[in-house]
TORBALO-130259 format. One record per atom (N, C-alpha, C): residue number from 1; residue in one letter; atom name; x, y, z. Coordinates in steps of 0.02 Angstrom, whole numbers. Atoms other than C-alpha are relative to their C-alpha. Layout:
REM TORBALO-130259
num,residu,atome,X,Y,Z
NUM,A,CA,X,Y,Z
...
***
This chain:
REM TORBALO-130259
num,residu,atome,X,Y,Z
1,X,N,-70,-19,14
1,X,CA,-1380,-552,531
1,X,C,19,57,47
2,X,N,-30,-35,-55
2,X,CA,-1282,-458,683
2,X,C,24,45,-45
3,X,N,-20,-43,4
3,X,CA,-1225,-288,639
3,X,C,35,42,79
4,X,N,-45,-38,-37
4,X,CA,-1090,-180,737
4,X,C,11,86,-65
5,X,N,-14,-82,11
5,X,CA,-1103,21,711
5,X,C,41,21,17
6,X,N,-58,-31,-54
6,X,CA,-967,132,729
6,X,C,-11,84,-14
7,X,N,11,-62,-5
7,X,CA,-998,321,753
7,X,C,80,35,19
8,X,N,-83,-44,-3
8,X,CA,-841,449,722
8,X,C,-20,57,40
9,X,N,11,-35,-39
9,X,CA,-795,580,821
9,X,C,-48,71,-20
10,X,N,62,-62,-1
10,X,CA,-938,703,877
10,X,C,28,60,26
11,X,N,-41,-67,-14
11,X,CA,-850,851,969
11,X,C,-72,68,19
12,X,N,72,-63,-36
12,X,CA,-1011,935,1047
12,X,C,-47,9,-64
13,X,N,61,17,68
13,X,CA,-1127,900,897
13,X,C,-38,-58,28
14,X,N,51,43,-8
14,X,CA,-1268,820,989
14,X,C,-68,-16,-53
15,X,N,45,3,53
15,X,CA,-1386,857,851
15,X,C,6,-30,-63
16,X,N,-29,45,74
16,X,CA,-1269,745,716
16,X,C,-14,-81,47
17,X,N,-4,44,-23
17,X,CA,-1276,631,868
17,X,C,-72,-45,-10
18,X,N,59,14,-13
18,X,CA,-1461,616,885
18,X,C,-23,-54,-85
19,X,N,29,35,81
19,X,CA,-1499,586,698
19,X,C,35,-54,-39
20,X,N,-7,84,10
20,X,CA,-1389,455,688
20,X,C,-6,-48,26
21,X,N,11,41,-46
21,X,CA,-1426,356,829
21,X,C,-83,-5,-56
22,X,N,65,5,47
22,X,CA,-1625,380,728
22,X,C,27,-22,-75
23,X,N,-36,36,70
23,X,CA,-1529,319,565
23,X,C,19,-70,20
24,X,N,-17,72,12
24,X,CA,-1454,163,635
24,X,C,-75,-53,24
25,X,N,38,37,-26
25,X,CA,-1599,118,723
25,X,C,-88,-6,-50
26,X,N,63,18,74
26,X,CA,-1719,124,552
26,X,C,36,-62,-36
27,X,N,-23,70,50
27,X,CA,-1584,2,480
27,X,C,-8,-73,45
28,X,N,-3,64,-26
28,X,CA,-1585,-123,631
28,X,C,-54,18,75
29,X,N,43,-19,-66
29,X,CA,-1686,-167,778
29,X,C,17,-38,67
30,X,N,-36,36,-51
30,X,CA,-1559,-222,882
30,X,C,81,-9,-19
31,X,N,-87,0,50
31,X,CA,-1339,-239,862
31,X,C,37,58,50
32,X,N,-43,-48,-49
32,X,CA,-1195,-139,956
32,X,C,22,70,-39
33,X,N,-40,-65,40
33,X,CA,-1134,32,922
33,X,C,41,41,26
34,X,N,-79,-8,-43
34,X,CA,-952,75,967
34,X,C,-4,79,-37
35,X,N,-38,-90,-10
35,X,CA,-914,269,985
35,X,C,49,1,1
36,X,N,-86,4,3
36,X,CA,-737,305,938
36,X,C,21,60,29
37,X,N,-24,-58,-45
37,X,CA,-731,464,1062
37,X,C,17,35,-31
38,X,N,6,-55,11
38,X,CA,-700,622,1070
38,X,C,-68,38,-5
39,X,N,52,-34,-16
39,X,CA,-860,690,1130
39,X,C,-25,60,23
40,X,N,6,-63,-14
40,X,CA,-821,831,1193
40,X,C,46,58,-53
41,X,N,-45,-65,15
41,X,CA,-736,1019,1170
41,X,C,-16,1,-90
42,X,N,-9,-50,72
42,X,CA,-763,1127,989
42,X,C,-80,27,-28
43,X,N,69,-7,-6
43,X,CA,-935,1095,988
43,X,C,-42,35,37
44,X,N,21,-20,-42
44,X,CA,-1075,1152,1071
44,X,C,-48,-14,57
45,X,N,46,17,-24
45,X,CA,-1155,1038,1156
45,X,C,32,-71,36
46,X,N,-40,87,-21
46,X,CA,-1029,907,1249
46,X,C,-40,-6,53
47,X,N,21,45,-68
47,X,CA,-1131,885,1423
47,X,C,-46,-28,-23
48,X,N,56,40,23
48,X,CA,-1282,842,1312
48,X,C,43,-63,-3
49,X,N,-9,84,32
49,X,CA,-1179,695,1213
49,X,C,22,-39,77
50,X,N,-51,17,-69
50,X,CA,-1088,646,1397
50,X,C,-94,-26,38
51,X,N,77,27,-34
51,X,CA,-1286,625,1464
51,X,C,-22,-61,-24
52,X,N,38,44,8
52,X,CA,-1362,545,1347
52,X,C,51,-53,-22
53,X,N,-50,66,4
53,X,CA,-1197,414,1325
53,X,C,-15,-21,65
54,X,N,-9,32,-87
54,X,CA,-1208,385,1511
54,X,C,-78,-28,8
55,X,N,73,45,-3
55,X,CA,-1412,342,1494
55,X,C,-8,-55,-24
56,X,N,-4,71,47
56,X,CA,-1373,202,1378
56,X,C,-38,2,-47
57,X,N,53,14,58
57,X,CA,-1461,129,1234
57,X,C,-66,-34,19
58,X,N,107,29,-21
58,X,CA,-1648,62,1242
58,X,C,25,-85,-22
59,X,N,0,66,5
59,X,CA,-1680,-121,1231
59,X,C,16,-33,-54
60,X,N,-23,28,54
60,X,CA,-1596,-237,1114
60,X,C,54,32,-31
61,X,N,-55,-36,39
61,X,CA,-1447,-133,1077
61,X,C,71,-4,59
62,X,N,-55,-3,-26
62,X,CA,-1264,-137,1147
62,X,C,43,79,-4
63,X,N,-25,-51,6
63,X,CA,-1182,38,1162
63,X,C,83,-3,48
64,X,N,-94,3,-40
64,X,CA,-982,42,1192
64,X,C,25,77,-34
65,X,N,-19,-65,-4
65,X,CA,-904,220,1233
65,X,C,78,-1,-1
66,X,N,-74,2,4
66,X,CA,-732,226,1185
66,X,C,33,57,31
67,X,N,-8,-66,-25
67,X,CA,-631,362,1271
67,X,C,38,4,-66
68,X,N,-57,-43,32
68,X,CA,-534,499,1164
68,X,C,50,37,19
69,X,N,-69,-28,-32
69,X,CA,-378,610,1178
69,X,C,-51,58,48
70,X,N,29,-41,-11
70,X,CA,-512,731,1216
70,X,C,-36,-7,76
71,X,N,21,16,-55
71,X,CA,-587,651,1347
71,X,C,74,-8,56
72,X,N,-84,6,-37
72,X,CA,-397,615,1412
72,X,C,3,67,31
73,X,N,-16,-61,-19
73,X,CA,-371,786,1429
73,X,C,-40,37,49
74,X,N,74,-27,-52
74,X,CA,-540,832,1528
74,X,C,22,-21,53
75,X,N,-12,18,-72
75,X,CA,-500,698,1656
75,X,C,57,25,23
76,X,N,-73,-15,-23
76,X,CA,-313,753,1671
76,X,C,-24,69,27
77,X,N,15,-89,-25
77,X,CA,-371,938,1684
77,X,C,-55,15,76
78,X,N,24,-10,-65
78,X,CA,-477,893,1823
78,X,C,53,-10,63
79,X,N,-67,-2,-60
79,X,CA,-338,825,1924
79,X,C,52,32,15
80,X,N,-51,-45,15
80,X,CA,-217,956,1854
80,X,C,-17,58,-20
81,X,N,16,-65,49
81,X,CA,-307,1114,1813
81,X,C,32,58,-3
82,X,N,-15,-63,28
82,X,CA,-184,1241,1812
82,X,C,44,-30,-15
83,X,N,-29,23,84
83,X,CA,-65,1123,1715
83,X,C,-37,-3,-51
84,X,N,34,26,51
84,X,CA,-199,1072,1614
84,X,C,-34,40,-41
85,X,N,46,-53,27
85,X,CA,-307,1220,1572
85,X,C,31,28,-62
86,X,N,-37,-20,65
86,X,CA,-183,1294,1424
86,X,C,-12,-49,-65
87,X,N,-10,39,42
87,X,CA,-177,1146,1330
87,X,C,-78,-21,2
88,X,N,49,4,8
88,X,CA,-367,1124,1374
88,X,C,-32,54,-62
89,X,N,28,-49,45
89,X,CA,-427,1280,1298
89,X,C,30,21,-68
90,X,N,-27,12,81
90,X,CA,-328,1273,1147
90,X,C,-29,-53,-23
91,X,N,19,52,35
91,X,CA,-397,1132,1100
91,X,C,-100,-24,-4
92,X,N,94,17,17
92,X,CA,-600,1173,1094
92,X,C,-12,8,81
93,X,N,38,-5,-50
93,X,CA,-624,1180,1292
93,X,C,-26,32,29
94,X,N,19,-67,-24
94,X,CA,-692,1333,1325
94,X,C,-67,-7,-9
95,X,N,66,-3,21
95,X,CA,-863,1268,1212
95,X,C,-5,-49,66
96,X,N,38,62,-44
96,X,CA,-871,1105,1344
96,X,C,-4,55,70
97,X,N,32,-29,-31
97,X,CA,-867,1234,1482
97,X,C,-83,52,-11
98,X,N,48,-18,7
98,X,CA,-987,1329,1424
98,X,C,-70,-43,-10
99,X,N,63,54,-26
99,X,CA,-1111,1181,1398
99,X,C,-6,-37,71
100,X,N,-5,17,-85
100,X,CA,-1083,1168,1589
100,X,C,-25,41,24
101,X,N,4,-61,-29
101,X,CA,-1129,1349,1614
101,X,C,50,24,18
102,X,N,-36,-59,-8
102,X,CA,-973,1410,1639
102,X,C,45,41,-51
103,X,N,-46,-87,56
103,X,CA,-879,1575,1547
103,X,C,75,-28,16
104,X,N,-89,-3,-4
104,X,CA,-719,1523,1626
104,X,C,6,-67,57
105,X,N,-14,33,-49
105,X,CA,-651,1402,1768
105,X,C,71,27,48
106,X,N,-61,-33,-52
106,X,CA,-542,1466,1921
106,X,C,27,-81,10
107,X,N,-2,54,-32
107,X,CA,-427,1320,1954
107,X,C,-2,-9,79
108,X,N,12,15,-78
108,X,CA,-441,1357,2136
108,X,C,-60,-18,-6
109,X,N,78,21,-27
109,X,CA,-618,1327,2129
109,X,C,-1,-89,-18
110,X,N,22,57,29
110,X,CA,-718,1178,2105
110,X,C,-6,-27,-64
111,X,N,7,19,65
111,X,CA,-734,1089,1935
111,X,C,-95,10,-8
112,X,N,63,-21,7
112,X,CA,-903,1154,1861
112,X,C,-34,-70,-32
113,X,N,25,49,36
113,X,CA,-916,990,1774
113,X,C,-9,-53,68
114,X,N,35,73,-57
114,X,CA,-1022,831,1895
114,X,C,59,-44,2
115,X,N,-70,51,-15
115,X,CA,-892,728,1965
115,X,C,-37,-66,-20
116,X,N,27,65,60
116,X,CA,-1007,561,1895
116,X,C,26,5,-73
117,X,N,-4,-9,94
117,X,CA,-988,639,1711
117,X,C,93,-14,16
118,X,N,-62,18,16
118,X,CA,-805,633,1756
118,X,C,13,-71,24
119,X,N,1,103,-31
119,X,CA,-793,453,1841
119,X,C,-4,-22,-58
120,X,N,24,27,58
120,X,CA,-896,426,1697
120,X,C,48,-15,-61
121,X,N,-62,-8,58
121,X,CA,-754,475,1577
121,X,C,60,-26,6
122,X,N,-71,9,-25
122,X,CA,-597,428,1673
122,X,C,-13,-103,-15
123,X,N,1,92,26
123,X,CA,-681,232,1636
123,X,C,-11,-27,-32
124,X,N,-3,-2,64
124,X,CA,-693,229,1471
124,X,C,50,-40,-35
125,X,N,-63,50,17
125,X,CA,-590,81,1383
125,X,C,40,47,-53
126,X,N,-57,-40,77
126,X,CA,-466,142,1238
126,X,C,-13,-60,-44
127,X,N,23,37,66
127,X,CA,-540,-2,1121
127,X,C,-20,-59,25
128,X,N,31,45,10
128,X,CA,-646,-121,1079
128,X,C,3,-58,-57
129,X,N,-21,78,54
129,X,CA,-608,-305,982
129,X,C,-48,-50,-9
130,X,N,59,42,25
130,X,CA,-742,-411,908
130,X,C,30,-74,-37
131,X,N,-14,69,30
131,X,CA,-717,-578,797
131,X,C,50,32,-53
132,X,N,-48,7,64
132,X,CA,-641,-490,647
132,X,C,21,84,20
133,X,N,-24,-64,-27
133,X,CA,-624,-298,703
133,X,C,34,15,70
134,X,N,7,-44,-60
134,X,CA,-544,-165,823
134,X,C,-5,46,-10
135,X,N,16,-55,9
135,X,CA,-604,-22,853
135,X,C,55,45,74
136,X,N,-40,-38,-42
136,X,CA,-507,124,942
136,X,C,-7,76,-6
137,X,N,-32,-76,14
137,X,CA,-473,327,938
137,X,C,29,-2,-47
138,X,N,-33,-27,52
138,X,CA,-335,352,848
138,X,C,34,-56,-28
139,X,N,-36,22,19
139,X,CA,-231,219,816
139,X,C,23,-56,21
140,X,N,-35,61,-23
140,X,CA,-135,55,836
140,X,C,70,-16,-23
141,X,N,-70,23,35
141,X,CA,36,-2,819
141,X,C,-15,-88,-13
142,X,N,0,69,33
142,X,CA,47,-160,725
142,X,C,38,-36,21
143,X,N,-46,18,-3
143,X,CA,195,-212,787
143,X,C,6,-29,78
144,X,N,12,-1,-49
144,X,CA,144,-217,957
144,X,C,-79,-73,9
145,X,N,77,24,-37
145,X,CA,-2,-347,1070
145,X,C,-53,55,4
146,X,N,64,-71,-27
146,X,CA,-175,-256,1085
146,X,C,25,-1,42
147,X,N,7,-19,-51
147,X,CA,-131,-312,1248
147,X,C,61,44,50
148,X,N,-63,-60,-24
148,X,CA,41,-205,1262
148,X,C,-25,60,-43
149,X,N,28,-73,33
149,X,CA,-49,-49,1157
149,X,C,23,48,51
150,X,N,4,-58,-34
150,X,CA,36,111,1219
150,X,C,-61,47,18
151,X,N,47,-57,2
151,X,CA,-99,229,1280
151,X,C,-8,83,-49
152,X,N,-14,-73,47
152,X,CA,-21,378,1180
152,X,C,-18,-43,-92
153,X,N,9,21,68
153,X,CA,-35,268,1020
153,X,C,-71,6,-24
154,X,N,67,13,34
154,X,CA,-220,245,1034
154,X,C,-47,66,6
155,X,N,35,-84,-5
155,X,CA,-276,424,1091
155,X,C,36,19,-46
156,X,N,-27,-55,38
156,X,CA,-153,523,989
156,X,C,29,-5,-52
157,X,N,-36,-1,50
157,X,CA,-74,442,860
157,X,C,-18,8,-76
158,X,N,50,-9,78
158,X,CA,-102,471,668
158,X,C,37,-52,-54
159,X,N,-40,45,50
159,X,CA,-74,353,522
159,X,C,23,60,-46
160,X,N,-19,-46,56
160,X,CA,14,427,384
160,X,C,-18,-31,-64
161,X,N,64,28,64
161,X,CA,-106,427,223
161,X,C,24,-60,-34
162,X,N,-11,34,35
162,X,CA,-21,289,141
162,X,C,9,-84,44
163,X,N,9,62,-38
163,X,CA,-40,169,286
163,X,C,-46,-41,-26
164,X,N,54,21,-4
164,X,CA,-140,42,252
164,X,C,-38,-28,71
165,X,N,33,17,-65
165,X,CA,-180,-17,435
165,X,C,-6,-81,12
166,X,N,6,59,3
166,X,CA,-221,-174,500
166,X,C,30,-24,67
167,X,N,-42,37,-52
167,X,CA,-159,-277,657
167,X,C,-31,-71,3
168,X,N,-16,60,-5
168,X,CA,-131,-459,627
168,X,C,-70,7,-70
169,X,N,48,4,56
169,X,CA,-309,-523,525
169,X,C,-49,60,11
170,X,N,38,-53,-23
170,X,CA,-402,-370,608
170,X,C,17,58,-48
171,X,N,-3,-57,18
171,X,CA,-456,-236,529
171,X,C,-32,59,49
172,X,N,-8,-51,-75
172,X,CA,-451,-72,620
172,X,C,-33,56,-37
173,X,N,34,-71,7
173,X,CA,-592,66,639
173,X,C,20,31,47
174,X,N,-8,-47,-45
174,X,CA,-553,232,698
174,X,C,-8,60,-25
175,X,N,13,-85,32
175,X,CA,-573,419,697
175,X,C,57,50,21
176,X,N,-45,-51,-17
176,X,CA,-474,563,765
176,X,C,48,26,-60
177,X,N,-21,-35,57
177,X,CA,-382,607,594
177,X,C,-84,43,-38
178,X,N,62,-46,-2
178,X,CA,-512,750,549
178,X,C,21,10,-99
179,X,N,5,-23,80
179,X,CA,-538,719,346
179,X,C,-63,22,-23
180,X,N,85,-60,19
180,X,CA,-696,845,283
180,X,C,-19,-59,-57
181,X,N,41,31,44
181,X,CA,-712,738,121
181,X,C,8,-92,28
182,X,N,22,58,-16
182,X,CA,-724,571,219
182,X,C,-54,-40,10
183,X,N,-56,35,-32
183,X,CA,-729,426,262
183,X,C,59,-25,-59
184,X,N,-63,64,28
184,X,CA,-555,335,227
184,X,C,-29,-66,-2
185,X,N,-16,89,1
185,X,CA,-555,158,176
185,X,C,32,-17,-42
186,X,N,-47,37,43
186,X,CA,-401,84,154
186,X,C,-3,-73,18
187,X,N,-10,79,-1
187,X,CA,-370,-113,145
187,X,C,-29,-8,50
188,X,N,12,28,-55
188,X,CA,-363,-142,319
188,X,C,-9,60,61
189,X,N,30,-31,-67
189,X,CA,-424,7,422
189,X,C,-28,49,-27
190,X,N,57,-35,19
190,X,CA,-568,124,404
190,X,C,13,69,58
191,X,N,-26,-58,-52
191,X,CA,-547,315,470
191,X,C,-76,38,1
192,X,N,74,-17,-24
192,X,CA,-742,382,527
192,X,C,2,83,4
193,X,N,6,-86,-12
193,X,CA,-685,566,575
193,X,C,14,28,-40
194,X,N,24,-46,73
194,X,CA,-761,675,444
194,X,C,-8,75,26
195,X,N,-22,-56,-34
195,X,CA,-718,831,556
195,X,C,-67,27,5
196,X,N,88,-8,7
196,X,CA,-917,837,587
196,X,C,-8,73,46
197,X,N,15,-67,-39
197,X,CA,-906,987,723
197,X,C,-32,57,-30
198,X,N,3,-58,38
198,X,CA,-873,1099,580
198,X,C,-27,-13,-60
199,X,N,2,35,55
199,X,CA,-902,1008,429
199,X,C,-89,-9,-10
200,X,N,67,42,-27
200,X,CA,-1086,951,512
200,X,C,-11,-72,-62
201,X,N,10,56,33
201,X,CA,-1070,801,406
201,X,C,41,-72,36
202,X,N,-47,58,-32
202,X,CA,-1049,638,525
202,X,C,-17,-80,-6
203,X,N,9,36,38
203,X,CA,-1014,468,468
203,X,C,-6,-50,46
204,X,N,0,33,-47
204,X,CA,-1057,314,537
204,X,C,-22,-76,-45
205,X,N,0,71,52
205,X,CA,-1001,124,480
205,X,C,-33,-33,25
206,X,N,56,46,-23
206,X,CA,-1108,-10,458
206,X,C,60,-83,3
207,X,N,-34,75,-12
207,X,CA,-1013,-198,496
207,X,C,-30,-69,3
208,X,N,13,47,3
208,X,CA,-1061,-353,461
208,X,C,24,-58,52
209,X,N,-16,39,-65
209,X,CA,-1030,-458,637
209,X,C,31,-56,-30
210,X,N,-55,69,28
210,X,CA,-982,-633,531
210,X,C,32,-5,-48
211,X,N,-71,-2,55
211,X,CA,-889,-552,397
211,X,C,70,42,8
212,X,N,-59,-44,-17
212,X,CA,-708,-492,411
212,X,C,-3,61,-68
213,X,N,-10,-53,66
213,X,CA,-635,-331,314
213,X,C,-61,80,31
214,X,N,26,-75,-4
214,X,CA,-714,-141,314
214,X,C,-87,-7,-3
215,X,N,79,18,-7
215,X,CA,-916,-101,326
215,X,C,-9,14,-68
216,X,N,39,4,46
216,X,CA,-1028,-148,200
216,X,C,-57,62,-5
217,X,N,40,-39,48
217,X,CA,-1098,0,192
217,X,C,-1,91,52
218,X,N,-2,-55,-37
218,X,CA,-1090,200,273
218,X,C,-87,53,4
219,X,N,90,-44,-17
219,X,CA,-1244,306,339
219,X,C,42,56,23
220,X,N,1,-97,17
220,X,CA,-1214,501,307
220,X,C,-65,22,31
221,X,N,39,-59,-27
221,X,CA,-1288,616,424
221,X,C,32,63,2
222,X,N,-40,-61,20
222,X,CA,-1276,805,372
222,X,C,-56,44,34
223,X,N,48,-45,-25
223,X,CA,-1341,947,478
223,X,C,41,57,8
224,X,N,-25,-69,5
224,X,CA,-1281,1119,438
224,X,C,11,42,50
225,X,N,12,-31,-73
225,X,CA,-1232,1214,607
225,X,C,-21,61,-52
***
């Protein structure tokens, strides 16, 4: 029986990362596991998760890296860093420099961060669609083709709690709404980000590959910063 994992956003918590990657891989010994981004900035440890995403998974496993707004903003700030830097560092980027080694960034200078790790990031899909799921960041408009999906919809947008979700028979995983006592599961879409940075509690669904509808079942990893 195929299983599909989905891991919510990490935010420089490589150590929520680690122990669940060792959690899914006691339940299966083999199956994909979609990252719903946001890997970096608040945390303290984004070039770790950015490494070991870019090494891949070990044999018999599928690993899909979704980008986030977060990651949006990294690559933009490389091409734009003294537009970008304000709205970077408000928003957690000061920890992803510092897991770079740097205290600060001159935008005249060079970017302290490996131009691969950024390549790396700038090619990152905005979602992934299976037989009965999609998975994404933030969001989907219903109303819309996956294959017309605004880009701002799926990085930044938020349902409002009484959504139930859904596009067409698909049901839709995602994270970026930051709920502490999560996860959500409503009808037709499942919300993963359990604001783990701070919270250290990060959740991660389990999916049944030939059944439609939400996962049969969630794996809780809790590690106290």
């Amino acid at each position: 029986m195929p299983f599909t994992f989905a891991i919510g956003d990490l935010h420089g918590r490589f150590d929520l990362l680690e122990a669940a990657l060792a959690a899914i891989e006691a339940r299966a010994d083999g199956g994909t596991i979609v990252f719903l981004g946001d890997y970096v900035d608040r945390g303290p440890q984004s070039r770790d998760i950015i490494e070991r995403l870019m090494a891949g998974p070990p044999p018999g496993w599928e690993w899909i890296c979704l980008m986030g707004n977060h990651e949006a903003m990294l690559v933009e700030l490389v091409k734009f860093p003294r537009i970008g830097m304000p709205r970077f560092i408000v928003n957690g980027g000061a920890a992803t420099l510092a897991s770079y080694g740097a205290a600060a960034w001159d935008p005249d200078a060079p970017p302290p961060i490996p131009a691969a790790h950024i390549a790396w990031l700038a090619a990152l899909p905005l979602m992934h669609v299976d037989l009965h799921r999609v998975y994404v960041h933030a969001a989907l408009d219903r109303w819309r083709p996956l294959h017309r999906q605004r880009e701002q919809t799926l990085l930044w947008d938020l349902y409002p709690d009484d959504d139930e979700g859904g596009h067409g028979d698909f049901h839709v995983i995602h994270g970026h709404h930051q709920i502490a006592a999560g996860p959500v599961r409503k009808k037709r879409r499942t919300n993963l980000d359990t604001f783990a940075w701070r919270t250290g509690r990060l959740m991660v669904g389990m999916f049944d590959d030939e059944l439609p509808g939400g996962p049969v079942e969630f794996i809780e990893t809790v590690i106290r910063a």
